[in-house]
C-alpha positions as CSV (number, residue, x, y, z in Angstrom):
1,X,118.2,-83.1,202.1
2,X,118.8,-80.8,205.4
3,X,115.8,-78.9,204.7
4,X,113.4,-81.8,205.2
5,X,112.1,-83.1,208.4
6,X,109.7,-86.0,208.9
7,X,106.1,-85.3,208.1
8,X,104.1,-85.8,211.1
9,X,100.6,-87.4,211.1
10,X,98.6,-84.9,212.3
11,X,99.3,-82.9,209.5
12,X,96.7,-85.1,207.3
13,X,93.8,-84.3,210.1
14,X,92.1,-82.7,207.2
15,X,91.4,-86.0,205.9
16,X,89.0,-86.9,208.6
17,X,86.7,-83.9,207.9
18,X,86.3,-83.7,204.5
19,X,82.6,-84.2,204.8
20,X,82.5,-80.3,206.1
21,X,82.5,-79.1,202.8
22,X,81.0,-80.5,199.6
23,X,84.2,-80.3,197.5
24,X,82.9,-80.7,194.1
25,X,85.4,-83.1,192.0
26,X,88.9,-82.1,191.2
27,X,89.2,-79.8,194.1
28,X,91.8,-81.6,196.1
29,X,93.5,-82.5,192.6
30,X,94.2,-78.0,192.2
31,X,94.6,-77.5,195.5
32,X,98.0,-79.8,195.3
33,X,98.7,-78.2,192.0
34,X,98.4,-74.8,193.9
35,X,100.8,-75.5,197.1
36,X,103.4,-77.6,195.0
37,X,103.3,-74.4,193.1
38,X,102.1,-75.7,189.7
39,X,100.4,-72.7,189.4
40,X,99.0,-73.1,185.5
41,X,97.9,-76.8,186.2
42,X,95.9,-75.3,189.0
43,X,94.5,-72.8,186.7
44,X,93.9,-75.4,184.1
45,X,91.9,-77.0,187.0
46,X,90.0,-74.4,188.6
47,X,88.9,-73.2,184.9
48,X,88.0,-76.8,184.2
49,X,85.2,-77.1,187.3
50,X,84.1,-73.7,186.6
51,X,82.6,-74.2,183.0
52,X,81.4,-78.1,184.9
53,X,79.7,-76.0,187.8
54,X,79.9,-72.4,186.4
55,X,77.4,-71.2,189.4
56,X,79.6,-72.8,192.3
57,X,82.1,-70.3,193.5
58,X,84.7,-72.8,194.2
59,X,86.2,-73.1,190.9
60,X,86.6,-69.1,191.0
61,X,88.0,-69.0,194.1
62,X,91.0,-71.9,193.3
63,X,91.8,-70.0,190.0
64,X,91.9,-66.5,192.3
65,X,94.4,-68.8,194.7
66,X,96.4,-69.6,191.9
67,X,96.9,-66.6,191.0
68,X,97.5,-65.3,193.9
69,X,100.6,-67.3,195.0
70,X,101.9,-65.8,191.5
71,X,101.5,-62.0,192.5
72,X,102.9,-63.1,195.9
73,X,106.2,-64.4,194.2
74,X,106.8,-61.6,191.7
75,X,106.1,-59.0,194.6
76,X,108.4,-60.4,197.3
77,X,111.4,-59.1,198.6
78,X,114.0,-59.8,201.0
79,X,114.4,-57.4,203.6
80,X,114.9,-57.7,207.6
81,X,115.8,-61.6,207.0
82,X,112.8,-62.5,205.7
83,X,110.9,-63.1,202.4
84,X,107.4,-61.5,202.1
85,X,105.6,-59.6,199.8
86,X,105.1,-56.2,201.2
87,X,104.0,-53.9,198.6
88,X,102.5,-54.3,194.9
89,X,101.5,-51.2,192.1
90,X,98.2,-51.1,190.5
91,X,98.9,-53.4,187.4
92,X,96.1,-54.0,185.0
93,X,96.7,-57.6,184.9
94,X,95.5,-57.9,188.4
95,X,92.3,-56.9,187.5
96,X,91.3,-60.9,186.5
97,X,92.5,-61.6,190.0
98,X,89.9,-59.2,191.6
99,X,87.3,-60.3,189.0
100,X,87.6,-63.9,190.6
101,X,87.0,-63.1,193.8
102,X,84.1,-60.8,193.1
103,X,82.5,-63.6,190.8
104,X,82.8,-66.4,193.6
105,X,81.4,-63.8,196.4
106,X,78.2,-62.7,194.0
107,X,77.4,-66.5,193.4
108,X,77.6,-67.1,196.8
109,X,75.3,-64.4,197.9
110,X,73.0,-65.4,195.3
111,X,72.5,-68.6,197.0
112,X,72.4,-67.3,200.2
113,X,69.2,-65.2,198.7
114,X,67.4,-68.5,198.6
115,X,68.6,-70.8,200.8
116,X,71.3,-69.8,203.7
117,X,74.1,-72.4,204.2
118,X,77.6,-72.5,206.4
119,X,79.0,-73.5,203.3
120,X,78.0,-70.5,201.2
121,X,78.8,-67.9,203.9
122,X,82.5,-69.3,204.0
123,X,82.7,-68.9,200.6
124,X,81.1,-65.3,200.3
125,X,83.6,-64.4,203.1
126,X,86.4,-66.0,201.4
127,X,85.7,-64.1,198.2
128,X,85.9,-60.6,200.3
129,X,89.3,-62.2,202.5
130,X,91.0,-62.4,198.7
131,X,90.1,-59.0,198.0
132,X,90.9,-57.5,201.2
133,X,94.5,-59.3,200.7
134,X,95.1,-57.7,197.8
135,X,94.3,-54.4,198.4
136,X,96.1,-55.0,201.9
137,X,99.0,-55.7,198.9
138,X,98.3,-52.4,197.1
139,X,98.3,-50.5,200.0
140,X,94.7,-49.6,199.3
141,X,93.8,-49.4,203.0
142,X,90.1,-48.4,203.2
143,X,88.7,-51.1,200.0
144,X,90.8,-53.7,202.7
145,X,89.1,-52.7,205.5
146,X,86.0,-52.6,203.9
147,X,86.1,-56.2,202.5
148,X,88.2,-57.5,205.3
149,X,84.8,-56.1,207.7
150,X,82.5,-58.0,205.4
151,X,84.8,-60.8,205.6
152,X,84.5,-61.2,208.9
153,X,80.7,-61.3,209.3
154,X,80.5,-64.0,206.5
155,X,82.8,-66.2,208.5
156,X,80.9,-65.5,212.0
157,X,77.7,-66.3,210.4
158,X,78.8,-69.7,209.1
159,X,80.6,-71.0,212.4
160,X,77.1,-69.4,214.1
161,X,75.0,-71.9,211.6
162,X,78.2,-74.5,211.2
163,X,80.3,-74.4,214.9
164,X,82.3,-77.3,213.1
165,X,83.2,-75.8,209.5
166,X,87.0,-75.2,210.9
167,X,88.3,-73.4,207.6
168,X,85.7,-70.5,208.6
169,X,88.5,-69.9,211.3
170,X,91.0,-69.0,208.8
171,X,90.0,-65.9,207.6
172,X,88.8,-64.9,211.0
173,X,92.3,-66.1,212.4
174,X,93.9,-63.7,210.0
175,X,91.6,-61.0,210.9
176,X,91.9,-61.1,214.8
177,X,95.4,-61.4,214.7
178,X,96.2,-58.8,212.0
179,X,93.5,-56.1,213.3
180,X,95.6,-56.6,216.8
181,X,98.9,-56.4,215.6
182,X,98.4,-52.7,213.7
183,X,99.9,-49.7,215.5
184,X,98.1,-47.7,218.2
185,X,97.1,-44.6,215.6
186,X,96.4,-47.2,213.2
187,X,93.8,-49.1,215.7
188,X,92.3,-45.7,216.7
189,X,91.6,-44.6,213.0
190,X,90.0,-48.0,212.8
191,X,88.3,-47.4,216.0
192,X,86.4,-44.1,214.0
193,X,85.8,-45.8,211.1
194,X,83.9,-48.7,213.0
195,X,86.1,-51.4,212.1
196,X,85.8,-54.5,214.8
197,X,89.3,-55.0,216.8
198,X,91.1,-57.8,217.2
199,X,92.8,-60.8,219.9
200,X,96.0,-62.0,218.6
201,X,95.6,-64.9,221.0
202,X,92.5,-66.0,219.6
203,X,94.1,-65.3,216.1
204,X,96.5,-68.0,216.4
205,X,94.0,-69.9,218.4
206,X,91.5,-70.0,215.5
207,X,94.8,-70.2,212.2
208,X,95.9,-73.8,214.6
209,X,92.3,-75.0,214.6
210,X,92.0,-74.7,211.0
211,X,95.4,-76.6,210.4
212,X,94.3,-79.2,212.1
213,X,90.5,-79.8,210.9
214,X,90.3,-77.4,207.8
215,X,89.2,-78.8,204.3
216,X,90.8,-76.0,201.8
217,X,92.5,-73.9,203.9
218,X,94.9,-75.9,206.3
219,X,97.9,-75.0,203.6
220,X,97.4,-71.2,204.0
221,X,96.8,-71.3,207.5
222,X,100.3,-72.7,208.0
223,X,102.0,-70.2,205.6
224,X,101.0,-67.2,207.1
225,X,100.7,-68.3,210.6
226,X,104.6,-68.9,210.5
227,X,104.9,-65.6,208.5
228,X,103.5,-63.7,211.4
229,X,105.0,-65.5,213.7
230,X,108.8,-64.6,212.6
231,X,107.8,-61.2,211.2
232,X,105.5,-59.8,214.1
233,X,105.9,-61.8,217.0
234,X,109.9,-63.1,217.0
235,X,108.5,-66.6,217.6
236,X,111.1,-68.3,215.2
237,X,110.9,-72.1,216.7
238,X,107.1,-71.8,216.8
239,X,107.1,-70.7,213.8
240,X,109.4,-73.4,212.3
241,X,107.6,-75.8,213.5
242,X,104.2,-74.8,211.6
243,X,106.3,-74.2,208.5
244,X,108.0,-77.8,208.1
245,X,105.6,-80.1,207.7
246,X,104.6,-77.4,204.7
247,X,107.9,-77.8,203.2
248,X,107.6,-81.5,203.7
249,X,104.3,-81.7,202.3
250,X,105.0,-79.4,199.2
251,X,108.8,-79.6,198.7
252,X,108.8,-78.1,195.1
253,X,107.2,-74.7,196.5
254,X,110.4,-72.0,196.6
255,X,108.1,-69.6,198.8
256,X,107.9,-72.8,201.2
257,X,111.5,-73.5,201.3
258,X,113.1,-69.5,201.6
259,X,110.4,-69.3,204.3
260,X,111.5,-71.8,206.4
261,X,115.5,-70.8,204.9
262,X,114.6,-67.7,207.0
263,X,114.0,-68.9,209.9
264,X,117.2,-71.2,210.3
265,X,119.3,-67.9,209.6
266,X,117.2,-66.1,212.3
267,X,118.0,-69.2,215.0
268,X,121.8,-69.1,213.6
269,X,121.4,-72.2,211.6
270,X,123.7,-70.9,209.1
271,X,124.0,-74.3,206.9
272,X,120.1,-75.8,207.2
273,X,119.3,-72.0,206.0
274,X,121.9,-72.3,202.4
275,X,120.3,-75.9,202.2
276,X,116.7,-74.2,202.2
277,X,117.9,-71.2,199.6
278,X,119.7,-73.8,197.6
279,X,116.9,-75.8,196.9
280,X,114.8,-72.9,196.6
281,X,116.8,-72.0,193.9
282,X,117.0,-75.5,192.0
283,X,113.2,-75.7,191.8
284,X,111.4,-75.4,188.1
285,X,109.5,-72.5,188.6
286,X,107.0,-72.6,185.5
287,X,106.3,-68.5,185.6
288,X,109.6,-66.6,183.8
289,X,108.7,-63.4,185.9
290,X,108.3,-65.6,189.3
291,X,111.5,-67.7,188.2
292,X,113.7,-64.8,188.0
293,X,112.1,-63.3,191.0
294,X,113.1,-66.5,193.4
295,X,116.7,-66.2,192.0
296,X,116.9,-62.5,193.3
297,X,115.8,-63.6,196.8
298,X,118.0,-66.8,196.7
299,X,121.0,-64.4,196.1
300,X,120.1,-61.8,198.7
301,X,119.4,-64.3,201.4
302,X,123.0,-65.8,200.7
303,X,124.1,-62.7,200.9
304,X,123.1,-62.4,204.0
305,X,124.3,-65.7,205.1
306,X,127.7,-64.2,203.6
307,X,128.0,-66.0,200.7
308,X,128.8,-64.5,196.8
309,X,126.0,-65.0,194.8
310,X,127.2,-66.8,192.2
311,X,126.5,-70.2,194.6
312,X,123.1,-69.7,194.4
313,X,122.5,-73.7,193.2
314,X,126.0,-75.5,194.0
């Protein structure tokens, strides 16, 4: 297949510090499900270790994942050359989704009440980064900013008592380099409302360092750091090279392959791009809502390659 390059080594590093976190049983089984996008096998899983370990916020927090890559796919669009989800309405089946993240947050602070850990801060602060996402989604700026702050001082405390838990850099990547990327009036509204700034620098900095030593996040971190880096930044070969090894690694994710689909077209690769949409398109996408979605963005990104819809998959 064109849009397949070889997988390099480095992008197991993960391996080698696995001991960072203590990844109750069946994690790294639903975290696979997640990024091949077998999104109800990962939510089979997720539910599983939560009735095993129903006061460990992990389980919560891979069902909330799951979830999420869901809402992501049924609220993207393609527009400027590039798939993304930009905007999502207040639906009432999101609630569950915000539920999650709460749930895995509260137990977590529960057990920082009696005995503080790295591991629990990370996961407090990962329980407010999923929320702050999905308001950032709903264009529900203040809640974001609010749980994207507390966020933030979860994921500084556990690097202060854990310098080596690496996936604590990925929601503090995302904040520095999101909070320095907003617009000036944006940054001085933030500025009044007390919200910390931001170093882009440090951003991508912190997203790489969790690529290469994070546990559960490494997968993310590559998604969105080549997300920002075509949408904000321009940097389409950078970012191509943090996206392949993801399509590599997770071939039958769609969001994988139009991401990396984009950026060919963007660097006038006109037939490694088709061969990305193509095969975006052939995947067996289990959701009916998500499956029809990826067809819509298959046809408008051969559309803008300048080719009829109808050859979506041939």
């Amino acid at each position: 297949m064109v849009c397949a390059l070889a997988l390099p080594a480095s992008f197991f590093g993960a391996e080698a510090h696995a001991e960072k976190l203590a990844l109750p049983p069946g994690t790294s089984a639903a975290l696979e499900k997640i990024y091949s996008f077998d999104t109800d096998g990962a939510i089979a899983d997720a539910q599983r270790l939560e009735k095993e370990q129903p006061d460990h916020p992990l389980g919560y927090l891979l069902e909330a994942e799951s979830l999420w890559w869901k809402i992501f796919c049924t609220s993207a669009e393609f527009k400027y050359g590039l798939t993304d989800a930009r905007h999502r309405p207040k639906l009432a089946a999101d609630q569950h989704y915000l539920e999650l993240a709460a749930k895995a947050s509260s137990l977590a602070l529960t057990q920082l009440k009696s005995h503080e850990t790295a591991e629990m801060q990370f996961y407090a602060g990962l329980g407010d980064a999923f929320a702050a996402r999905f308001f950032g989604l709903r264009s529900e700026n203040r809640a974001g900013a609010r749980a994207g702050v507390r966020a933030r001082e979860h994921f500084l405390r556990a690097l202060k008592l854990d310098p080596e838990l690496a996936d604590a850099e990925f929601g503090l990547g995302l904040y520095n380099y999101y909070a320095d990327t907003l617009s000036a009036l944006t940054k001085l509204l933030s500025f009044f409302m007390g919200i910390p700034g931001g170093n882009k620098q440090e951003g991508i900095r912190q997203l790489e360092q969790d690529i290469a030593q994070g546990v559960l996040t490494p997968a993310a971190a590559r998604f969105y750091l080549a997300l920002n880096l075509h949408r904000y930044d321009q940097l389409y070969e950078k970012a191509l090279g943090v996206i392949g090894p993801l399509v590599e690694q997770y071939p039958s994710n769609p969001l994988f392959q139009l991401a990396r689909g984009d950026l060919y077209a963007k660097l006038g690769r006109k037939e490694r791009a088709v061969a990305c949409y193509r095969a975006a398109a052939s995947l067996a996408v289990q959701d009916a809502e998500c499956r029809a979605r990826i067809q819509e963005l298959v046809r408008a990104s051969l559309a803008a390659q300048g080719l009829a819809s109808h050859s979506a998959t041939h």
